[in-house]
C-alpha positions in Angstrom: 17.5 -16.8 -28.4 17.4 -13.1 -26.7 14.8 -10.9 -27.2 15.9 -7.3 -26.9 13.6 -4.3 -25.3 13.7 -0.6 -26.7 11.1 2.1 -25.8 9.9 2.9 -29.1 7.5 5.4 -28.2 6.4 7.1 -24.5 5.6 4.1 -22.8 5.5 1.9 -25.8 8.2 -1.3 -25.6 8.9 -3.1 -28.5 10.4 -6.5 -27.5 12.3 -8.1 -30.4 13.6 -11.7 -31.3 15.6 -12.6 -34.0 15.6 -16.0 -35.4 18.9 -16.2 -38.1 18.0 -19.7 -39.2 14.4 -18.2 -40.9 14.9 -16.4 -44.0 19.3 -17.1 -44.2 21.4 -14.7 -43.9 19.5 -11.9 -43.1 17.3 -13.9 -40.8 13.6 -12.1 -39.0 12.7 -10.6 -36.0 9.8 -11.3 -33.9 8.6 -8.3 -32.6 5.6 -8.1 -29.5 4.8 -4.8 -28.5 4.3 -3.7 -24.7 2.2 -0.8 -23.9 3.0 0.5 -20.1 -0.2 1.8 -19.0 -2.4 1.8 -15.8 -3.5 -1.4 -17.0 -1.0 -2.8 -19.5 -2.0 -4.6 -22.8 0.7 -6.8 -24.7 0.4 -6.4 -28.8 0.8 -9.7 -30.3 1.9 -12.9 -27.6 4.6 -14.7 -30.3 5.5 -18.6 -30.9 5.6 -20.8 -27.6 8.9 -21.7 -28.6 10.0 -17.8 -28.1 7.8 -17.5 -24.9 10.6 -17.7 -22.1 12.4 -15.3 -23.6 9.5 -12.8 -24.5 8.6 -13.2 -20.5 11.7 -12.2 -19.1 12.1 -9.0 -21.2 8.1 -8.2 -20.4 9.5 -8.8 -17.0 12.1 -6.3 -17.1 9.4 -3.3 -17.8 7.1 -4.4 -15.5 5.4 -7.3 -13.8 4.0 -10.1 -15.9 1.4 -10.5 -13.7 -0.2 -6.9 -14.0 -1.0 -7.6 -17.7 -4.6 -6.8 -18.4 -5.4 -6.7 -22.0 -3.8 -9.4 -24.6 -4.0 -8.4 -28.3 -3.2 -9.1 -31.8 -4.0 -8.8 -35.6 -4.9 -12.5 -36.3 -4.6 -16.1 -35.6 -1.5 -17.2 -36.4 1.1 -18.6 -34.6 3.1 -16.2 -34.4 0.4 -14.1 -33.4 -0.9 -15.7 -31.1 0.6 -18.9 -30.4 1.8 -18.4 -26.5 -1.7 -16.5 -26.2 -2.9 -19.1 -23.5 0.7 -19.0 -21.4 0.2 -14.8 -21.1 -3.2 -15.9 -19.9 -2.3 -18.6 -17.0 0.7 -16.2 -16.4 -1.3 -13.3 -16.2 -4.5 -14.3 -14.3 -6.5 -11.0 -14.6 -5.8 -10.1 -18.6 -8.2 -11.1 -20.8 -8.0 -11.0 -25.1 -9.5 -7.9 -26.7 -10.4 -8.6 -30.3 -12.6 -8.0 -33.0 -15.7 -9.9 -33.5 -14.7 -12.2 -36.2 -11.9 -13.3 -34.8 -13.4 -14.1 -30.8 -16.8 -15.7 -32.9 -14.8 -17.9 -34.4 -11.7 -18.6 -32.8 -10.6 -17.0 -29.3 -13.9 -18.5 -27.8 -12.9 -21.7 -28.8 -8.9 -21.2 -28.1 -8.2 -19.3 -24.8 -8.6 -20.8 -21.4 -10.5 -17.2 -20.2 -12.9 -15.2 -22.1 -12.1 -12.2 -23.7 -13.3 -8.6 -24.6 -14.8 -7.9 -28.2 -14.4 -4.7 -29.6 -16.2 -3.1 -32.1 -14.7 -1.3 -35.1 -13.3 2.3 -33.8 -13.9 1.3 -30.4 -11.7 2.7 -27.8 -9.8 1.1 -24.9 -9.1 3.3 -22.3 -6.0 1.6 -20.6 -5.2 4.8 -17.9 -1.9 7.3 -19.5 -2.4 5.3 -22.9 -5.6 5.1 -25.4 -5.8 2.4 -27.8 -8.6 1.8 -30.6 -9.1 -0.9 -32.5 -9.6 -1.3 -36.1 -11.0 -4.0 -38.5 -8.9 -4.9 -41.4 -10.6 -7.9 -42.7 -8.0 -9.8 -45.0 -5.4 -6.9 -44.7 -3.0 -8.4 -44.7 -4.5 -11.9 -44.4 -7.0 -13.3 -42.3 -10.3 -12.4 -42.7 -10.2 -11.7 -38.6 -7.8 -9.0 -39.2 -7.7 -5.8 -37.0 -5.0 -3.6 -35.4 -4.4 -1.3 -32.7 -4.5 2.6 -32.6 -2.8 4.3 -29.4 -3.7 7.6 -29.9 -1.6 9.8 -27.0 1.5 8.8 -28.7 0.0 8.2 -31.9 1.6 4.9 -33.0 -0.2 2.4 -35.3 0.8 -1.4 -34.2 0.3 -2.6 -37.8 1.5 -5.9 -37.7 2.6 -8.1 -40.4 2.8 -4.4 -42.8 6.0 -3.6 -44.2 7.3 -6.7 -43.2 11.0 -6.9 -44.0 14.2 -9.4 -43.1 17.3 -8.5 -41.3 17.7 -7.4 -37.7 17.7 -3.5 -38.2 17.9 -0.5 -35.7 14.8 -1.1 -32.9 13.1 1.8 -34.9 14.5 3.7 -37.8 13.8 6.8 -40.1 15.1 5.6 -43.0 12.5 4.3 -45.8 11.3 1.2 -45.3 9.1 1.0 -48.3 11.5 -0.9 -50.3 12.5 -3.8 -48.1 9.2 -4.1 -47.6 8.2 -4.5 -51.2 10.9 -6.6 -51.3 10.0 -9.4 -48.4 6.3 -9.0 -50.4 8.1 -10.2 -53.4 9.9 -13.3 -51.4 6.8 -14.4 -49.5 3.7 -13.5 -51.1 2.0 -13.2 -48.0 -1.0 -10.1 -48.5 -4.1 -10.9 -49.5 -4.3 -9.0 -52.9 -8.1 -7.9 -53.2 -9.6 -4.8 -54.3 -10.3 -4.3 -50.2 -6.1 -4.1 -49.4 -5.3 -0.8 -51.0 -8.4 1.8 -49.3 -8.0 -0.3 -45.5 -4.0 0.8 -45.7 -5.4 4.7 -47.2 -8.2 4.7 -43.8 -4.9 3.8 -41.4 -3.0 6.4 -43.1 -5.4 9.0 -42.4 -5.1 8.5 -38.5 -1.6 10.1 -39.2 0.8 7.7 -37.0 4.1 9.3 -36.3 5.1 5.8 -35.1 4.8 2.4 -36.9 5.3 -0.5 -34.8 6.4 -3.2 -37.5 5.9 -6.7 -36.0 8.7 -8.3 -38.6 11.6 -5.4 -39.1 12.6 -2.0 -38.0 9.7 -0.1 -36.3 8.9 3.5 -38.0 9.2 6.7 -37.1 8.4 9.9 -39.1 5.8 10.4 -42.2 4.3 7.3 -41.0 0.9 9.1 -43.0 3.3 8.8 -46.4 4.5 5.5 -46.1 1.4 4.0 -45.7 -0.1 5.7 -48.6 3.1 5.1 -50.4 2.3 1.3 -49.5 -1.4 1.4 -50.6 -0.2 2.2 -53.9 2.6 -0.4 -54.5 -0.9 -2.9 -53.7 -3.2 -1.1 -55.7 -0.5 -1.7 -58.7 -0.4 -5.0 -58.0 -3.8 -6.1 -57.3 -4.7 -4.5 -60.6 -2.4 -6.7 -62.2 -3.4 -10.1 -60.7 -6.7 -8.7 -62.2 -5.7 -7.9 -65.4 -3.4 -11.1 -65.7 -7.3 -13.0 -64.5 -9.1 -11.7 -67.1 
């Protein structure tokens, strides 16, 4: 497998790796997402089994070994799964995470302690400016939280508008619809009464940029799409409700 690089963003690399025999024919990407700063921070680590590829192409923006921050929006494999080979790869980065998430499981999983940040908290990286965000069970995982960068205002929103195929690095185009669609296929967001105002709060930070961990990243009325998204949840929530009762 090759994983790909494109600059999505100033300084922001999304590293992509697409696996044909998930999801036939239109296979998935695995996207991480590098943020090139004074000190760097890696969004989402992927499977082990993708690790040597995801390392070289880190490699080829900048020295593994200069990594200082490790993040991502839950525990999962592909998440998280390499998380301890960034770590022994990288000897002075460290996970930054929410509390829920380090309480429960990074203190028990990585080989180095990490950094727990608060909800709004702010990361000064040097050039880039991340904050972090809980999203308990949005879009699963009651650990949930994402990533903010706010110079070049680009919302890493992980497993959101999830879609198949192995599209343009970043795209324009709506991606509302194969996003609906891959929701339809897998079933994979938590559908609680929570899912539709977390979505509305990251739409009002007002991304330009949507750095899609499964699919084409975003770029445009990232604001719209996200409300557009919140909706298309709302509807269905209501109706898991309304089938309950």
């Amino acid at each position: 497998m090759q994983t790909k690089v494109h600059e999505i963003a100033d300084g922001i690399y999304r590293l992509s790796t697409h696996v044909s025999n998930i999801a036939p024919p239109a296979g998935f990407t695995f996207n991480q997402f590098l943020i090139a700063a004074d000190e760097p921070l890696l969004f989402h680590c992927g499977l082990n089994g993708i690790f040597p590829s995801v390392r070289e192409a880190v490699e080829s923006v900048l020295p593994v070994r200069s990594l200082r921050w490790i993040s991502f929006g839950h525990i999962e494999a592909d998440e998280c799964g390499s998380m301890n080979r960034w770590l022994e790869a990288a000897p002075e980065a460290r996970v930054a995470h929410g509390a829920t998430a380090t309480m429960v499981s990074i203190n028990d999983l990585a080989i180095r302690g990490g950094r727990v940040l608060k909800d709004g908290e702010a990361m000064d990286l040097g050039g880039k400016r991340v904050r972090y965000l809980d999203t308990p069970h949005v879009p699963h995982a009651w650990e949930s939280g994402l990533l903010y960068e706010e110079n070049t205002r680009t919302l890493f929103c992980g497993d959101l508008f999830t879609h198949l195929g192995d599209g343009p690095p970043v795209t324009g185009e709506e991606i509302l619809s194969p996003a609906v669609e891959a929701e339809k296929q897998f079933r994979s967001t938590n559908l609680c009464p929570a899912v539709g105002p977390t979505i509305r709060r990251l739409a009002r930070l007002t991304p330009v940029t949507l750095a899609v961990m499964h699919g084409s990243s975003f770029s445009g009325d990232a604001e719209a799409a996200l409300t557009e998204l919140a909706g298309f949840y709302e509807e269905e929530t209501a109706a898991v409700l309304e089938r309950a009762a």
